[in-house]
ROMAR-325691 format. One record per residue (C-alpha): x, y, z; residue in one letter; residue number from 1. Coordinates in Angstrom, 2 decimals, padded with zeros to 5 digits, always signed. Example, Ala and Ser with C-alpha at 12.3 -4.5 7.8 and 13.67 -1.06 7.14 Angstrom:
<atoms>
X_Y_Z_rest_nr
+012.30_-004.50_+007.80_A_1 .
+013.67_-001.06_+007.14_S_2 .
</atoms>
This chain:
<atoms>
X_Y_Z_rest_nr
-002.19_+046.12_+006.10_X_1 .
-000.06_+048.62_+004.67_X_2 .
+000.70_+050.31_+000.88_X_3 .
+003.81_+049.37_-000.04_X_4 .
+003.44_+049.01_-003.92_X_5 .
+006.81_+046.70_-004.14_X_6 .
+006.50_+044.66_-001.01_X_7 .
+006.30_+040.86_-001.64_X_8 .
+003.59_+038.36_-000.94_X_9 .
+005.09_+036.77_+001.83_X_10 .
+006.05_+040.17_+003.73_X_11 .
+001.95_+040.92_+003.18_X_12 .
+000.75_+037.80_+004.66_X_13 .
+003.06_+037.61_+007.88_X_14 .
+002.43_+041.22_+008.78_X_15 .
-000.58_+040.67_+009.51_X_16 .
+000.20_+038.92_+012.64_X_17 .
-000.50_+040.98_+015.65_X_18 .
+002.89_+040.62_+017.30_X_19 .
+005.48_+042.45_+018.75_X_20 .
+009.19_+041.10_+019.87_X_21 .
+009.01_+044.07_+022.71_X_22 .
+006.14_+042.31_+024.52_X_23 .
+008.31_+039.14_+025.19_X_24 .
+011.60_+040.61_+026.49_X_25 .
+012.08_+037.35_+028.79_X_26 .
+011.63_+035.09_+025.80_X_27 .
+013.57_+037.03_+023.50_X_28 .
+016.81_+037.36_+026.21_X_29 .
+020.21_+036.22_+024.05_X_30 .
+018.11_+034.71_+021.03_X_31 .
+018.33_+034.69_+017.44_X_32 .
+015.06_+033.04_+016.87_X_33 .
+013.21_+035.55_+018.85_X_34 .
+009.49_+034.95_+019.10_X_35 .
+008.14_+037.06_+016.37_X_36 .
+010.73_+035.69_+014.21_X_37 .
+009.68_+031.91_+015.52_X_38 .
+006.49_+032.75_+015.10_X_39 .
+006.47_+034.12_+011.10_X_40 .
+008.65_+031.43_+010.33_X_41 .
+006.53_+028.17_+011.29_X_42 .
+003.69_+029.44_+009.84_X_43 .
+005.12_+029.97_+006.98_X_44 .
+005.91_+026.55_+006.76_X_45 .
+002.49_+025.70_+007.37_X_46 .
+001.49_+027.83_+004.38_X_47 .
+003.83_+026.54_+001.97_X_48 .
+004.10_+022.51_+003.13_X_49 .
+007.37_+022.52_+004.39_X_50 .
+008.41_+018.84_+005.20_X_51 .
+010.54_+019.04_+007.93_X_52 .
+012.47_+021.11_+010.26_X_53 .
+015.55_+020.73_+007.35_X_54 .
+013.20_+022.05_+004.80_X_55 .
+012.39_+025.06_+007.12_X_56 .
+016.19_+026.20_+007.33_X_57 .
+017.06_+026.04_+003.84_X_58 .
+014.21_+027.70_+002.56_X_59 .
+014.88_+030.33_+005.03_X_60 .
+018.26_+030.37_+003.26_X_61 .
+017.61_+030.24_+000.09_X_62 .
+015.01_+032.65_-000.23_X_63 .
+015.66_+036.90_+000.29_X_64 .
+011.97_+037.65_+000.67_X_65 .
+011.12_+035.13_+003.66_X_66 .
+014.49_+036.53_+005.32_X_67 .
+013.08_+040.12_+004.84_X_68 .
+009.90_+039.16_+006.16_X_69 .
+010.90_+036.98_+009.33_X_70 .
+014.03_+039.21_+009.62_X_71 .
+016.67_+036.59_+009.65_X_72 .
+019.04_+035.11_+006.86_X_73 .
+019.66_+031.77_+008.42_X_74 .
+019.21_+029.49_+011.33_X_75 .
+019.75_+025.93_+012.06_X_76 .
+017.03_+023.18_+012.83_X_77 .
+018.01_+022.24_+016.06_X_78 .
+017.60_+025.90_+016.76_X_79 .
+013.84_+025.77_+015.18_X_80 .
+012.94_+022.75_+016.79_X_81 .
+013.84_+023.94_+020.66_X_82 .
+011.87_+027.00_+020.10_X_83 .
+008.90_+025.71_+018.51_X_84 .
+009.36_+023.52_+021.98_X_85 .
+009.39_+026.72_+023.81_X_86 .
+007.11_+028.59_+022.70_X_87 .
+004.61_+030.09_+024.70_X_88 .
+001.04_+027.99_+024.09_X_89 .
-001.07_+031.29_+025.07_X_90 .
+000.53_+033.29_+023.12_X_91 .
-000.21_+031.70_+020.16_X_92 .
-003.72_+030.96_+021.43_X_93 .
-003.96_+034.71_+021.97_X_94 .
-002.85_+035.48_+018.37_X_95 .
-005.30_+032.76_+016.84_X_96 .
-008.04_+033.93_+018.77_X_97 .
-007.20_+037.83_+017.58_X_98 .
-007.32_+036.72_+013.56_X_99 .
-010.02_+034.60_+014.40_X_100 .
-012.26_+037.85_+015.58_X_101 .
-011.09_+039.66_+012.54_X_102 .
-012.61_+037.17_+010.22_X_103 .
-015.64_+036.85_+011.83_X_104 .
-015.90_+040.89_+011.91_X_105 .
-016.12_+040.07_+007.78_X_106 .
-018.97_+038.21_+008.15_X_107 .
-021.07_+039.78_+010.49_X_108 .
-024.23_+037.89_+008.84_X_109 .
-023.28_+034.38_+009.23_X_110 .
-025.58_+031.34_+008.89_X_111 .
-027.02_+029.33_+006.04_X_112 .
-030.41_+031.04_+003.98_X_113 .
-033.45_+029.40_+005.81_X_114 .
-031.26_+027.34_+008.03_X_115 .
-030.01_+030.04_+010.17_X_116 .
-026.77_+030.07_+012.05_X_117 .
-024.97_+026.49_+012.13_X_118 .
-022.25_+025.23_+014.53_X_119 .
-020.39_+022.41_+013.80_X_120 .
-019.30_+020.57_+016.14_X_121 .
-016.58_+017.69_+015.77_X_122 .
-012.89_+016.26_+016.59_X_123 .
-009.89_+014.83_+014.52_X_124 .
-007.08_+013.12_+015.50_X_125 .
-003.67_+012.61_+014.53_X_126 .
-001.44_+010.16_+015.26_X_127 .
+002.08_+010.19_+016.91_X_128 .
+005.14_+007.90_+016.61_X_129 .
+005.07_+004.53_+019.34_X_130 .
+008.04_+005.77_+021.79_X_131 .
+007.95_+009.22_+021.43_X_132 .
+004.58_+009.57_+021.87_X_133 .
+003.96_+007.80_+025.12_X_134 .
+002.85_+010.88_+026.65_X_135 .
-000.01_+010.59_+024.51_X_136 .
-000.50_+006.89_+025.46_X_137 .
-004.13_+005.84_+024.82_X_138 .
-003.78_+001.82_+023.78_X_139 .
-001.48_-000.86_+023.20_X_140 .
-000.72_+000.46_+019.33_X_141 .
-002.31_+003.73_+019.60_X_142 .
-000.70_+007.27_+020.90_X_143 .
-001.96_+010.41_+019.73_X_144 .
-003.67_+013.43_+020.02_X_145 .
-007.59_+014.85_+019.14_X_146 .
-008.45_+018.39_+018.13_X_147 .
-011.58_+019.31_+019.05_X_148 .
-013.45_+022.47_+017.52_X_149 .
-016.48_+024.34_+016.85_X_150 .
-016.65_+025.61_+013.12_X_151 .
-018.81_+028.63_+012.05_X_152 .
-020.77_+028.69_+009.03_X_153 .
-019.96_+031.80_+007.32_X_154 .
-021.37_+031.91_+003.76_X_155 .
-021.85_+028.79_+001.54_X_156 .
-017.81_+028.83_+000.45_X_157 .
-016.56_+029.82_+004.14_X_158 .
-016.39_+028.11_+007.56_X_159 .
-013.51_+028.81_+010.46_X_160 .
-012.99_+027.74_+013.74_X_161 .
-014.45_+029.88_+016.86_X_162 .
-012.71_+027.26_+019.76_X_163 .
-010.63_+025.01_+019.72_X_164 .
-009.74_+022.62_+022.87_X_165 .
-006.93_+020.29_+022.24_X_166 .
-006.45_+016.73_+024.01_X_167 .
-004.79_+013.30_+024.05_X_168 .
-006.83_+010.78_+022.10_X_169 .
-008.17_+009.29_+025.66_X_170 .
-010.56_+012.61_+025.79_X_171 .
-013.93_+011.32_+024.79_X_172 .
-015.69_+014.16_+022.03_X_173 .
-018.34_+013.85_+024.95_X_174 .
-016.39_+014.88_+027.76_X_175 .
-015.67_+018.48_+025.73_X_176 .
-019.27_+018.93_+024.46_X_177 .
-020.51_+021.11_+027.54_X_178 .
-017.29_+023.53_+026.51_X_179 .
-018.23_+023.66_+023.27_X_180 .
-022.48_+023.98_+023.08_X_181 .
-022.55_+027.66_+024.27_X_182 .
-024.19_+029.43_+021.66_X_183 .
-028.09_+030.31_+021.99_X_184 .
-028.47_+032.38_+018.56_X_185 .
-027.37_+029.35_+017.03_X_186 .
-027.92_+025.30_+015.97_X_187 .
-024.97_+022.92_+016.92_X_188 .
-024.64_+020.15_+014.35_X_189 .
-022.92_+016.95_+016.66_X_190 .
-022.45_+013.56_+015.10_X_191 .
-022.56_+009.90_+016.77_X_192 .
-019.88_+010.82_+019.24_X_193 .
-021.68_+012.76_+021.23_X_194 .
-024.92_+010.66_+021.78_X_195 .
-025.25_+011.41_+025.40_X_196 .
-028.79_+011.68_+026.70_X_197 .
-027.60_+013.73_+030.20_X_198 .
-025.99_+016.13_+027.27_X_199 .
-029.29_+015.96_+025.50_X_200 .
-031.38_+017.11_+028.52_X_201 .
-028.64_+019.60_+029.84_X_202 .
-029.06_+021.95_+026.67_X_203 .
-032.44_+021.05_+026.53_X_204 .
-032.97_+022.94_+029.99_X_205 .
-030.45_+026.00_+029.02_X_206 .
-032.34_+026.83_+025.57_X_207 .
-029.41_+025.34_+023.52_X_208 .
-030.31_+023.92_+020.05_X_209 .
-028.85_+020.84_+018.35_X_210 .
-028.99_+018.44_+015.80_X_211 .
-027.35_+014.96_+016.73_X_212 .
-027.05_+011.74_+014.82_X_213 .
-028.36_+008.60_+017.26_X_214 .
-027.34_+005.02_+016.31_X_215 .
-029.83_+002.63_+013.97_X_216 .
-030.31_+000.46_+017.26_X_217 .
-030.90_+003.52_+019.78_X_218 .
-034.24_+002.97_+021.42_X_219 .
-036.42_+005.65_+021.27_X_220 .
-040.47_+005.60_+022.73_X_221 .
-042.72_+007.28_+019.97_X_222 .
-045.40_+009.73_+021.26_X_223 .
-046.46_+011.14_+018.17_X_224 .
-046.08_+010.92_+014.77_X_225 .
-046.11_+013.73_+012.17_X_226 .
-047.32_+013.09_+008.57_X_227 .
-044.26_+013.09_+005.95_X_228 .
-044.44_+012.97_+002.12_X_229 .
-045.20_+009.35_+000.38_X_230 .
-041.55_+009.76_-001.06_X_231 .
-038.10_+009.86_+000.53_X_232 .
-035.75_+011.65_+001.67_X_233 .
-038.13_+012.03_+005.28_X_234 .
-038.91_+009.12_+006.26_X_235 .
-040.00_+009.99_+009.84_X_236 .
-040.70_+013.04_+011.91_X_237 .
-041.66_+012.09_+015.52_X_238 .
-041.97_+013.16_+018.92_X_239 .
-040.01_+010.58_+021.38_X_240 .
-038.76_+009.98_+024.43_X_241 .
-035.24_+008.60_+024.89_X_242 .
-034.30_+008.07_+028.65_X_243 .
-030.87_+007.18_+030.75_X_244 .
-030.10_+006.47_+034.52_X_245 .
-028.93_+009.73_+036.21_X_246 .
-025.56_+009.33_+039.42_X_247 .
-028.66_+008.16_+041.73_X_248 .
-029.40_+005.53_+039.25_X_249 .
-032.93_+006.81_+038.40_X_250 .
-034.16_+006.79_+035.32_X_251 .
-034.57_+010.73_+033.35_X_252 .
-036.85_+010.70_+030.46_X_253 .
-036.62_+013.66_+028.04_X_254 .
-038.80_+014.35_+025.46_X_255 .
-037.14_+014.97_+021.76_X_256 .
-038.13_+015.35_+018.28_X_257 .
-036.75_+012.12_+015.40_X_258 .
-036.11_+012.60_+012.00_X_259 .
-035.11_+009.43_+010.00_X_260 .
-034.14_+010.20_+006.16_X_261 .
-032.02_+008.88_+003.50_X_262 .
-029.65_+010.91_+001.76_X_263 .
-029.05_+010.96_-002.29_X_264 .
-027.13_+007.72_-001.98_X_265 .
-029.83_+005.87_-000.33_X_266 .
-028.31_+005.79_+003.39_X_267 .
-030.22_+006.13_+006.75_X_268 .
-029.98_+008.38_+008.93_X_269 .
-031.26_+009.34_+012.65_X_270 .
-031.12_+012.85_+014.32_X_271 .
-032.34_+014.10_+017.39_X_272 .
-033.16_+017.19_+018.07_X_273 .
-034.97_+019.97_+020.37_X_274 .
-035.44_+022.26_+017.15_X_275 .
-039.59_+022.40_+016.43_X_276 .
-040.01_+025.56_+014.35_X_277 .
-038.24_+023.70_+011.55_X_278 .
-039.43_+021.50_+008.64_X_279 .
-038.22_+017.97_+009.08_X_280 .
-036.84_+018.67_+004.98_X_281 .
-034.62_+021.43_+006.83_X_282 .
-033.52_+019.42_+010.05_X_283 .
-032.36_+017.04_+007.49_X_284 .
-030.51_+019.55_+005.39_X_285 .
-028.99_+021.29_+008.82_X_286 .
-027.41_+017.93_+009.22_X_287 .
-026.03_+017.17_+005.82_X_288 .
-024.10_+020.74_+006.67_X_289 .
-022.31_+018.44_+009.44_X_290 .
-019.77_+017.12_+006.53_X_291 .
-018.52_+020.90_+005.75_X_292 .
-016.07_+019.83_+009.31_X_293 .
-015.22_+016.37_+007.27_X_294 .
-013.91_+018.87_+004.83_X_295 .
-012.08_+021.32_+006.94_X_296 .
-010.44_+018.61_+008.78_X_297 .
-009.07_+017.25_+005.43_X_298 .
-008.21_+020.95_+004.21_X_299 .
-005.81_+021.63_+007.13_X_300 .
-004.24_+018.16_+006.82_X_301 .
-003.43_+018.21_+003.32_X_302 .
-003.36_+021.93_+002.43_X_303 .
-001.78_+023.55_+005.84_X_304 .
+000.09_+020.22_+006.81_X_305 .
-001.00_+019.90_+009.49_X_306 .
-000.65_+015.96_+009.91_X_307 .
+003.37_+016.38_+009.15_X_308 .
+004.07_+017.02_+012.69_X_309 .
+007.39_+018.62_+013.16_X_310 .
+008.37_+017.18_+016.73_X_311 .
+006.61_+014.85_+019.07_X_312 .
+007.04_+016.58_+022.13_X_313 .
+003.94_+017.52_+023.75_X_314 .
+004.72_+021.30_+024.07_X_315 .
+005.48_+021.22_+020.36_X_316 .
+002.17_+019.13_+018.99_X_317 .
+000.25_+021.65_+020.87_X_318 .
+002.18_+024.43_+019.45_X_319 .
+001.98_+023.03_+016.05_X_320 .
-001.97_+022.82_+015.97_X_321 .
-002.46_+026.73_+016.52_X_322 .
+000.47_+027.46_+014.20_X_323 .
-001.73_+025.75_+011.47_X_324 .
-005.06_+027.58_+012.72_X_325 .
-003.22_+030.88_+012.10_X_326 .
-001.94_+029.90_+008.68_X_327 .
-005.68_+029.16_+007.88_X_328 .
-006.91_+032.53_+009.20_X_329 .
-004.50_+034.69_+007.42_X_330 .
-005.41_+032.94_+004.09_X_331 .
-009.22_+034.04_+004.89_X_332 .
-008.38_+037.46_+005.50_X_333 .
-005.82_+037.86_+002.85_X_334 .
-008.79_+036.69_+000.37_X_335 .
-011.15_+039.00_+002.32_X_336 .
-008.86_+042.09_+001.95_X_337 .
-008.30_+040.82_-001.85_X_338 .
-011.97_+040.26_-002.83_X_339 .
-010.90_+037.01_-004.48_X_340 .
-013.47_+034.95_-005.99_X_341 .
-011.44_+031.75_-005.60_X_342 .
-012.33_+029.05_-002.86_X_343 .
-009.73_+029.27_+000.14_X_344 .
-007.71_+026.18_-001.41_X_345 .
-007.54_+027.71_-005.00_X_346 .
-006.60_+031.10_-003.49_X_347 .
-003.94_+029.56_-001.03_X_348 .
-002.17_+027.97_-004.45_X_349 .
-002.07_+030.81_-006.58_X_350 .
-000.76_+032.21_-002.85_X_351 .
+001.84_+029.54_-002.80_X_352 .
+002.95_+030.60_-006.73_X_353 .
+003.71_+034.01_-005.98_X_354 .
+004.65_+034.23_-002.43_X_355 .
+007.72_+035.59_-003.00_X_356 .
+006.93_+038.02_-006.01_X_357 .
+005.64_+041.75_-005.37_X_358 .
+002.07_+042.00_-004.10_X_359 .
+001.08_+044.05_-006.93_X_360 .
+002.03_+041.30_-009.29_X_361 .
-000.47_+038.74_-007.14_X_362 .
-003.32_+041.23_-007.04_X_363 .
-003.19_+041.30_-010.83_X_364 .
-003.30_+037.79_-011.28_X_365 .
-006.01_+037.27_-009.35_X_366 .
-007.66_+039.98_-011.13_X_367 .
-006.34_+038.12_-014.81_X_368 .
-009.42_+037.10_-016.86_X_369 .
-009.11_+034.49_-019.33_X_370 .
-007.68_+035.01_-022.15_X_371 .
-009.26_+032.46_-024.48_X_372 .
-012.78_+031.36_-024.48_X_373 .
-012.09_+027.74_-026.31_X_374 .
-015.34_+025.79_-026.90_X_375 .
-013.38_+022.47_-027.23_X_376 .
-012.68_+020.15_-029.95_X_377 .
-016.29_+019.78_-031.69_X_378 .
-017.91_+016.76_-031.56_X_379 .
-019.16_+015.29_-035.54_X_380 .
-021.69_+012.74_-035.63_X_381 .
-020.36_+009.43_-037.90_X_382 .
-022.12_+009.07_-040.67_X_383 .
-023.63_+005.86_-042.03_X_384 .
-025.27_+003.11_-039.86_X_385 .
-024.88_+002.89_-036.17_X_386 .
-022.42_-000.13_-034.49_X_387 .
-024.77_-001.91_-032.76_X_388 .
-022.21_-004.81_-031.70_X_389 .
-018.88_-003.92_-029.44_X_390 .
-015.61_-003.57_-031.39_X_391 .
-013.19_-005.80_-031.66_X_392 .
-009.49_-005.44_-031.03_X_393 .
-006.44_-007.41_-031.76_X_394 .
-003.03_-008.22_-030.01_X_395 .
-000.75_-005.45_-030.83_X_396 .
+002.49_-006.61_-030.84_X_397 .
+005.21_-003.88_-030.45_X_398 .
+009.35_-003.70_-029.11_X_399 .
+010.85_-001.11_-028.31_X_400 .
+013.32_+001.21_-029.93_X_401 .
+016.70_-000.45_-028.76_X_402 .
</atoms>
């Protein structure tokens, strides 16, 4: 990652992209914006929230240390809109999937203590504009697009993305499942979306494990009943059979394990599962694991902007999406290389503060300890007999100062 004592934040973080402008001489052939360049600069406005594609050029402008670190003083955003347009999809795929390795090499012991290894897997959409997204046509008032992933568990603060398969919003989370559910060593965590029973029986026969929320009203034939504790949260561990019509119109029974418990704010819930060598307690927790992908989701729209879409082309919304999964990778493995404490949000705003100050200056901030240890204003008791009736207040009448 290099030594230099005075380089700034910014120059740090975009470095670590494993690029090179002389691997692209076709791309690169009479451009300013050359790929690299492209490349540092988009995800830098993923890092930092940039708005739009005006935003972009006159930070680009304004500031000395992004133009050192994307190695260009100025360009307009016409210019950044036809490349992020043109930019090559499996490239950045490539370059995702290359950061993506590196973080898991920090964590080479991932999974949750007495849970094991936990995949999560879910979708998201987002939403694009009524005319120019008719290439993402999927109703009358709907066009959009669905990002569909597989998140790790790393550690309890940690989770990234291993795969990622992008699609218009007409893609059922079913239809990718069979892409996804790969992983033997490991438990997938699927929610209501992808209650399939030919899924069910599919990674039943290849040794795949899973954890899958079923509807209230899903029938389900009980074959035996295991004894749970008088109290909630279990409120049923079963063996059942659930059973569908295969292409021949037969009907396939397979044989499954139910767990029905309530979380802490009283709500049911219904899981399936193949998993046996686990307490129904812990099938229950694996679950409640599902809502660290809730969470993600919501971290890389708010945090790496990724809802702000920057143009609706297709080309461009698929570009977009990987630009933001490498913004969120570097921020992992700038904290990993850092030893921050801070959660990946906290980190990425102190990141934000001094992106464009020496990365000296950043290591000793996040190094600071506090300076003051205040206790707070203390509390006195009143003395005297307690109010045992509410207080009464008048109509204040005030003007103001003309």
């Amino acid at each position: 990652m290099g030594t230099i004592p005075n380089q700034s934040v910014i120059c740090k973080c975009l470095d670590l992209l494993p690029l090179s402008d002389e691997a692209f001489p076709l791309f690169n052939h009479r451009r300013r914006l050359t790929l690299v360049k492209a490349v540092k600069l988009l995800v830098e406005a993923q890092l930092n929230q940039r708005a739009d594609l005006d935003e972009i050029s006159q930070a680009l402008r304004a500031n000395r240390e992004l133009q050192q670190a994307v190695g260009l003083k100025s360009i307009s955003p016409s210019q950044v809109v036809r490349t992020l347009d043109n930019l090559p999809l499996e490239v950045l795929q490539r370059v995702w999937l290359l950061l993506t390795q590196q973080v898991a090499q920090m964590y080479p012991e991932q999974g949750v203590t007495g849970l094991g290894k936990l995949h999560l897997i879910d979708s998201t959409s987002l939403s694009l504009p009524e005319l120019a997204g008719k290439w993402a046509y999927c109703s009358k008032h709907s066009n959009g697009v669905k990002v569909h992933l597989k998140l790790v568990i790393a550690d309890s603060d940690t989770v990234y993305p291993t795969q990622v398969i992008c699609s218009t919003l007409g893609v059922a989370d079913s239809e990718v499942a069979l892409d996804l559910v790969v992983d033997k060593d490991a438990i997938h965590v699927l929610d209501r979306g992808y209650r399939v029973y030919r899924l069910y029986e599919t990674w039943l026969e290849q040794g795949l494990r899973f954890v899958a929320r079923i509807q209230q009203n899903s029938r389900t034939l009980v074959l035996h009943e295991r004894e749970v504790a008088p109290h909630p949260p279990v409120l049923r561990d079963a063996d059942v059979l659930v059973s569908y019509k295969n292409a021949e119109k037969q009907l396939v029974e397979v044989q499954l394990r139910l767990v029905e418990y309530t979380d802490e704010k009283g709500r049911q819930y219904r899981v399936i599962t193949n998993v046996w060598d686990k307490t129904a307690e812990q099938i229950s927790e694996i679950y409640h694991h599902r809502w660290l992908i809730e969470i993600f989701f919501k971290w890389m729209k708010q945090h790496v902007s990724l809802i702000h879409l920057y143009s609706s082309r297709e080309k461009a919304v698929w570009n977009q999406i990987f630009l933001a999964l490498i913004g969120y990778a570097l921020v992992l493995l700038l904290r990993n290389e850092t030893d921050a404490a801070q959660s990946p949000w906290s980190f990425l705003k102190l990141l934000r503060c001094y992106m464009c100050q020496a990365w000296n200056r950043f290591l000793q901030e996040l190094q600071r300890k506090p300076e003051k240890f205040s206790k707070g204003r203390q509390k006195k008791g009143k003395t005297g007999r307690p109010q045992t009736k509410p207080k009464k207040y008048k109509t204040v009448k005030k003007y103001a100062n003309q």
